[in-house]
C-alpha positions in Angstrom: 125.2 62.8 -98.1 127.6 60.1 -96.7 129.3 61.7 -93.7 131.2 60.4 -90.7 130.3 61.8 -87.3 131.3 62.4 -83.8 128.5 62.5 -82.4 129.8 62.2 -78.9 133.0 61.9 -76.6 134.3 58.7 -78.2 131.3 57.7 -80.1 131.5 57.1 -84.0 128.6 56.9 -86.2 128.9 56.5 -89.9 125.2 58.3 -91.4 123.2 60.6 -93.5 123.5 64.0 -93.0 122.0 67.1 -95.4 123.5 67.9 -98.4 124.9 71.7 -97.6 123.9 74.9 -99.2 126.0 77.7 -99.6 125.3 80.8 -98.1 126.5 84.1 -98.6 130.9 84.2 -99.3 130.5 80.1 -98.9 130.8 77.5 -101.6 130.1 73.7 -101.2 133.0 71.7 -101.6 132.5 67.7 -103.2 135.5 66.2 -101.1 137.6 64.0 -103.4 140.7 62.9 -100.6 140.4 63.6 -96.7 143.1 62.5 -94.2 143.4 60.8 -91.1 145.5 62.8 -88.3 146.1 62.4 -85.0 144.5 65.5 -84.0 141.4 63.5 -85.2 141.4 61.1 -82.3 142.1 64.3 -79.8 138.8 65.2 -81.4 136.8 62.2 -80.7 138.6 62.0 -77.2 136.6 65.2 -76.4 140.9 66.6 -75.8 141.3 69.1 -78.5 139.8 72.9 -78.1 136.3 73.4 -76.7 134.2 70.1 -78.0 131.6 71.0 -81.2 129.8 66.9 -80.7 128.0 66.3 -82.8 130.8 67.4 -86.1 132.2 65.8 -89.4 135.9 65.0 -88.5 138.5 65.8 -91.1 140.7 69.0 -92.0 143.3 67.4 -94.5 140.8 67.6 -97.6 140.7 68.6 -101.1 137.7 68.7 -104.0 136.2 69.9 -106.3 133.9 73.2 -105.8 130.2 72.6 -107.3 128.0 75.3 -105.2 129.3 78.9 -105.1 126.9 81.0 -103.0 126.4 85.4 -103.6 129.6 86.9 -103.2 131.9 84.6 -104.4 134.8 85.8 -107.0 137.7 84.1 -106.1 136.6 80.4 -107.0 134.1 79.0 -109.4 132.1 75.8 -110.0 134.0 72.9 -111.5 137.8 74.5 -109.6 139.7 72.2 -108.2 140.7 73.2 -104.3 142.6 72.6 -101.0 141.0 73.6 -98.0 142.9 75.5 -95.4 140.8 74.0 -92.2 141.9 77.0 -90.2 139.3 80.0 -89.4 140.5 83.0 -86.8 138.6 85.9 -85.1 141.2 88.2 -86.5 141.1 90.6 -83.6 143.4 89.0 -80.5 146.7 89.8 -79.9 147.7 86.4 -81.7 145.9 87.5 -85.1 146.8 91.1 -84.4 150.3 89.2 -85.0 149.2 87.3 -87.7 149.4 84.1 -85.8 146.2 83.1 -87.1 146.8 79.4 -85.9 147.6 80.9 -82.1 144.1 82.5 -82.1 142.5 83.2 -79.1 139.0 81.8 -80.5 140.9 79.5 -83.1 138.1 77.4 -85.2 138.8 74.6 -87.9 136.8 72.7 -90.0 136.4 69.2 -89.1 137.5 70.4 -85.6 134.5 73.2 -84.4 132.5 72.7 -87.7 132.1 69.8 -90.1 135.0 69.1 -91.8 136.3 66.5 -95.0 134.8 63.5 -94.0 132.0 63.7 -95.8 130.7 63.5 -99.3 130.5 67.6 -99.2 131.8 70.1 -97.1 130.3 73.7 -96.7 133.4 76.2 -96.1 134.3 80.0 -96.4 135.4 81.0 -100.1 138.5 82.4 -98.3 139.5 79.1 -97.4 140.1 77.6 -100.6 143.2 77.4 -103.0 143.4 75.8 -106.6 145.6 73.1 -106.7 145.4 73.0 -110.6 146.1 69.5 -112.0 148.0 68.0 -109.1 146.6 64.6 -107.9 143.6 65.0 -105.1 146.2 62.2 -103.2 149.1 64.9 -103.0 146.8 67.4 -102.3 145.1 66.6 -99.0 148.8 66.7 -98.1 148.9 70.4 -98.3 147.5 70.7 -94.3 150.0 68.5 -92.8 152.8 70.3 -94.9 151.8 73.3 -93.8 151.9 72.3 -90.8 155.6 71.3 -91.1 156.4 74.3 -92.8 155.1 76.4 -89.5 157.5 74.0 -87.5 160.3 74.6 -89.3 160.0 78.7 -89.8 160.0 78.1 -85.8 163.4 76.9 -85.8 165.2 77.1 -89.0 168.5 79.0 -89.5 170.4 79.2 -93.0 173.6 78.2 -91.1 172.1 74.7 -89.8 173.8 71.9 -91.8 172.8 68.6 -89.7 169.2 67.9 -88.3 167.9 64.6 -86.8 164.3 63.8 -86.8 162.9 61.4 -84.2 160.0 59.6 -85.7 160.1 58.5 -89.6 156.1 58.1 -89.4 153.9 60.4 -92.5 154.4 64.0 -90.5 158.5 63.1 -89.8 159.0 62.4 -93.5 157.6 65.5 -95.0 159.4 67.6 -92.3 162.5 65.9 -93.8 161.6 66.6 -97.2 161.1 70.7 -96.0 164.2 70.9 -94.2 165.9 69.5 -97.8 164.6 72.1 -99.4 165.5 74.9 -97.0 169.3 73.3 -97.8 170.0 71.4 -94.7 172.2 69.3 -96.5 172.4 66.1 -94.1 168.6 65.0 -92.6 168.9 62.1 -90.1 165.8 59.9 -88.7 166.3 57.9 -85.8 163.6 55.2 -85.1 162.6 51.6 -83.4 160.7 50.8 -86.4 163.3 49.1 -89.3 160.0 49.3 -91.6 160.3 52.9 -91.3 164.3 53.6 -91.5 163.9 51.7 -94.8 161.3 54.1 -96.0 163.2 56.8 -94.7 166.7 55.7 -96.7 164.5 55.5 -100.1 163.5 58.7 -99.9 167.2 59.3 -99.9 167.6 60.0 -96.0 170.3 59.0 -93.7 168.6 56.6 -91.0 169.7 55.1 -87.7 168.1 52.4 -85.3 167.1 54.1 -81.5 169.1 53.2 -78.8 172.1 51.7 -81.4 176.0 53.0 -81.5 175.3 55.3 -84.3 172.3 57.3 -82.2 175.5 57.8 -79.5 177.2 59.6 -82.5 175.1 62.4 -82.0 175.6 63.3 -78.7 175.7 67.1 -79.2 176.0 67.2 -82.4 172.5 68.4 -84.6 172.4 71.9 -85.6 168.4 71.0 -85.5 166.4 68.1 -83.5 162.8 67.2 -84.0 160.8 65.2 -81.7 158.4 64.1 -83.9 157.1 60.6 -82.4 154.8 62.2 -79.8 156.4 60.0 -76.7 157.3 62.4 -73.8 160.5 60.1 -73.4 161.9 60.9 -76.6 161.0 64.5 -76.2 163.0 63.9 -72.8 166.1 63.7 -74.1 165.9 66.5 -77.7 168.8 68.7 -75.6 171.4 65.6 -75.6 171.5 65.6 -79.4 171.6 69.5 -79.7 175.3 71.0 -80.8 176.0 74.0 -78.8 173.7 76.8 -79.8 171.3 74.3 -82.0 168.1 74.5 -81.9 165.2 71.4 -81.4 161.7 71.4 -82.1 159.0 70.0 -79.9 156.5 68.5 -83.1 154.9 65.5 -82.1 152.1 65.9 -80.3 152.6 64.0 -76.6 149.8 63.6 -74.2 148.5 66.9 -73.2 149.1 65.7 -69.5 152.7 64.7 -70.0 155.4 66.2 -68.0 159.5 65.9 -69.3 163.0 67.5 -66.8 164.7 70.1 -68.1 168.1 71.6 -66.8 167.5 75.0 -67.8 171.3 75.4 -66.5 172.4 73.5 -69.8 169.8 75.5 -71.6 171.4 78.5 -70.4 175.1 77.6 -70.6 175.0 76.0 -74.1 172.5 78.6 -75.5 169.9 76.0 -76.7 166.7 77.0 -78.3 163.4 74.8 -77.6 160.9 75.6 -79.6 157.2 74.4 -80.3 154.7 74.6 -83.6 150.8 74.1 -83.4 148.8 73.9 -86.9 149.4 76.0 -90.2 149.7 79.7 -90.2 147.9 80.2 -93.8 150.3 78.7 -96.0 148.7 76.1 -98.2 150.1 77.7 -101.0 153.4 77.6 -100.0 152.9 73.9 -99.4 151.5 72.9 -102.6 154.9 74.3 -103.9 156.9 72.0 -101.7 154.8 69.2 -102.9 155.2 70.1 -106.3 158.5 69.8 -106.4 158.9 66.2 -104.8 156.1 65.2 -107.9 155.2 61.7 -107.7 157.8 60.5 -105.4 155.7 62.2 -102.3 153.3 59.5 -103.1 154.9 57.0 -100.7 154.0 58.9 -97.7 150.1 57.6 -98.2 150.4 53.6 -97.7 146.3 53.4 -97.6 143.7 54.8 -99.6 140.0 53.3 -98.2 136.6 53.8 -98.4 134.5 56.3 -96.3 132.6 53.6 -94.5 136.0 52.3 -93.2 137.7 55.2 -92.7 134.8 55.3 -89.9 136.0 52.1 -88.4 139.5 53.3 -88.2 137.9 56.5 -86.1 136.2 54.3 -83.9 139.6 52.0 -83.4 143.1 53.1 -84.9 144.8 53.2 -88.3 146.5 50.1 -89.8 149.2 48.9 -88.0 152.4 50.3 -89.2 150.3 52.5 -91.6 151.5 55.8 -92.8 149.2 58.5 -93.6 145.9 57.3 -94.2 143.0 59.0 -96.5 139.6 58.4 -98.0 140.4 59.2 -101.8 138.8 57.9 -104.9 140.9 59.6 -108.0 
């Protein structure tokens, strides 16, 4: 089979690789639509958990199952299925918790093991959901919902009627679209990119430009703030938009290294809440419902569909410029 692999701190081949074989509570997965994430290039960088070189990037990917190995009852050649990239030991204090994705010895697919990119992809039976007859497209973007969906149980509170989201890239807008449907009834996004606020406004979303008068606006105002650009500067400054007793969410993922200030005096005094999320917590059914119920309109969060073979050049360099979320999909 095709596959693309890290085959070493910053080193990208695109090659042949064994077609898998199930074994025992496994089934072999024929990916259909894998996404590109950010945690992809921590990967590569040799930054993100313990290093599994040589491994098939990729944990945002759906298919269709056509090997089911002894054991096997809840999925059958021929289903149609999300992966859930996310594997725990089930004994720490974490799991104990059932904070699978805070695991102590916390494994994914396409992170420790070989993951979606990749013509087929061996993974546990457990690890699979039907997605019935929604689009492979929408699909693959159960994993990064679900990873939204953690963020916002971290924070969410059914009084919260304002929230501004820093960063209107793929990961801001479908944390937009989940806080919608938890009620929040006004969702801001604040951004440098006009590209973006654009996007953001046809989805139906109030946007603002960073840095203009209308940003000033919300000087302690939001009930909820999301840093969701990933630039320690921005994440900086989350507690000046926070009304008293709001609550913001650290989502973007800055550089591990990066260091922000904090008054914990205002922390104290105006009874913030600063919170972070990490992964999905077993909820890729959950997400498919979100998705769902945006139907085809959650469409306009992919802006590239490509080839495996370049999806391997884009490993090696960086996505599109101005690109949203990017995935190797052929339905």
């Amino acid at each position: 089979m095709k596959a693309v692999v890290f085959t070493g701190k910053n080193e990208v081949q695109f090659k042949d690789l064994p077609d898998p074989a199930p074994g025992p509570g496994e089934v072999v997965v024929e990916v259909k639509a894998s996404g590109i994430c950010h945690t992809d290039y921590e990967v590569l960088k040799d930054n993100y958990g313990t290093g599994a070189f040589p491994v098939v990037p990729g944990h945002e990917y759906v298919g269709v199952v056509v090997d089911v190995g002894s054991g096997v009852a809840n999925v059958a050649s021929g289903d149609r299925v999300a992966v859930d990239p996310n594997f725990e030991c089930g004994t720490c204090r974490a799991c104990r918790h059932g904070w699978a994705h805070l695991c102590d010895k916390l494994g994914a697919y396409g992170v420790t093991t070989h993951g979606g990119f990749a013509e087929f992809s061996l993974v546990n039976a457990a690890n699979v959901h039907p997605i019935g007859d929604m689009s492979f497209q929408q699909a693959a973007l159960a994993e990064p919902m679900g990873c939204v969906l953690n963020g916002v149980d971290a924070v969410h509170a059914p009084w919260m009627e304002e929230a501004l989201i820093f960063g209107a890239g793929p990961m801001g807008l479908l944390m937009g679209m989940a806080l919608k449907s938890t009620g929040i009834s006004r969702v801001t996004f604040c951004d440098i990119s006009d590209s973006r606020l654009e996007l953001a406004s046809s989805f139906g979303f109030e946007a603002i430009a960073s840095g203009s008068c209308d940003l000033q606006e919300w000087h302690h105002r939001a009930d909820l703030a999301v840093e969701a650009t990933g630039v320690p500067a921005v994440a900086a400054g989350l507690a000046d938009y926070l009304a008293n007793g709001g609550k913001g969410l650290f989502f973007g993922v800055c550089p591990s290294d990066a260091k922000i200030d904090l008054r914990p005096f205002e922390v104290f005094r105006r009874q913030l809440t600063l919170a972070g999320s990490h992964s999905l917590n077993h909820n890729i059914p959950r997400s498919l419902d979100i998705i769902t119920g945006h139907g085809s309109e959650i469409d306009r969060v992919v802006s590239h569909r490509l080839p495996l073979e370049e999806i391997s050049r884009f490993l090696a360099s960086a996505p599109p410029s101005n690109s949203l979320k990017v995935q190797w999909a052929f339905d």
